[in-house]
C-alpha positions, 0 to 999 in steps of 0.5 A: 264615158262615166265610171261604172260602180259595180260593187258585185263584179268579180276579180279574175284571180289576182285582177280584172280581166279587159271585159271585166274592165271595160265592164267597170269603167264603161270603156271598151277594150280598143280604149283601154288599149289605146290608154295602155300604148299612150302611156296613160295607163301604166303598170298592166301585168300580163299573165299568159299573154293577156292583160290583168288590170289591178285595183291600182289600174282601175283607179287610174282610169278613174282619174284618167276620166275625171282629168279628161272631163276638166280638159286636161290634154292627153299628153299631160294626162300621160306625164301626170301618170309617168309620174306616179311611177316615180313615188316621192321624188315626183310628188311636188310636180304632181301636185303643181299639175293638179292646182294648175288643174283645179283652176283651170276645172274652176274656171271652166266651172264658172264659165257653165255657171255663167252659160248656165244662168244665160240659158235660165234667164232665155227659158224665163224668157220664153216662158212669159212671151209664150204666155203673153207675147213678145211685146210684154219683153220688148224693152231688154231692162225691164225684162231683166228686172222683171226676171229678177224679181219673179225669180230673185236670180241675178243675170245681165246681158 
């Protein structure tokens, strides 16, 4: 799910009511929930019994969803998070936890780069045999070199 930006909605009083939540981040109210009784969303207040997110929750579900879209297991997510409730004393871990993330996003970066490149190369492929059949393609290196040359796009089998 992608966070919404929705400038014009209205806080609830002090907060976000959970439809306005799940308005702004495109979650539904059982997720936000579930995040709640993880431990990934800490610091909800109640006010009458119903939750009241803060500009502070949404921002966490913002990062929740940035961390889970690279990978990262729930169950870290849920440490990153307690940590935030520790202030300084919890900003060296934090930090580590976020550089282990960040190679780990650019290795998953380079990996759809790659995939990315192998599937330019097959639509290339495809293209120019259904333009002037398979034969034309049938030796593997020269069709490579000829990908490189119409489209100056470097890929190897």
């Amino acid at each position: 799910m992608s966070i919404m930006n929705n400038k014009s909605q209205k806080k609830n009083g002090e907060g976000y009511s959970i439809s306005q939540m799940c308005e702004r981040t495109g979650y539904s109210a059982d997720t936000l929930r579930f995040y709640e009784k993880a431990g990934l969303l800490p610091g909800v207040k109640r006010r009458g019994g119903r939750r009241v997110y803060s500009e502070a929750n949404l921002l966490a579900v913002k990062l929740i969803d940035c961390l889970k879209k690279t990978g990262m297991p729930l169950g870290d997510i849920a440490e990153f998070m307690r940590l935030t409730t520790m202030g300084d004393k919890s900003v060296k871990k934090r930090l580590e936890m976020m550089r282990k993330r960040e190679i780990a996003a650019k290795a998953q970066l380079a990996e759809i780069q790659a995939s990315l490149a192998h599937i330019e190369f097959k639509v290339w492929y495809y293209e120019t045999a259904a333009k002037e059949g398979l034969a034309v393609l049938a030796d593997i290196e020269a069709a490579l070199e000829r990908y490189r040359r119409e489209t100056g796009r470097e890929f190897s089998i």
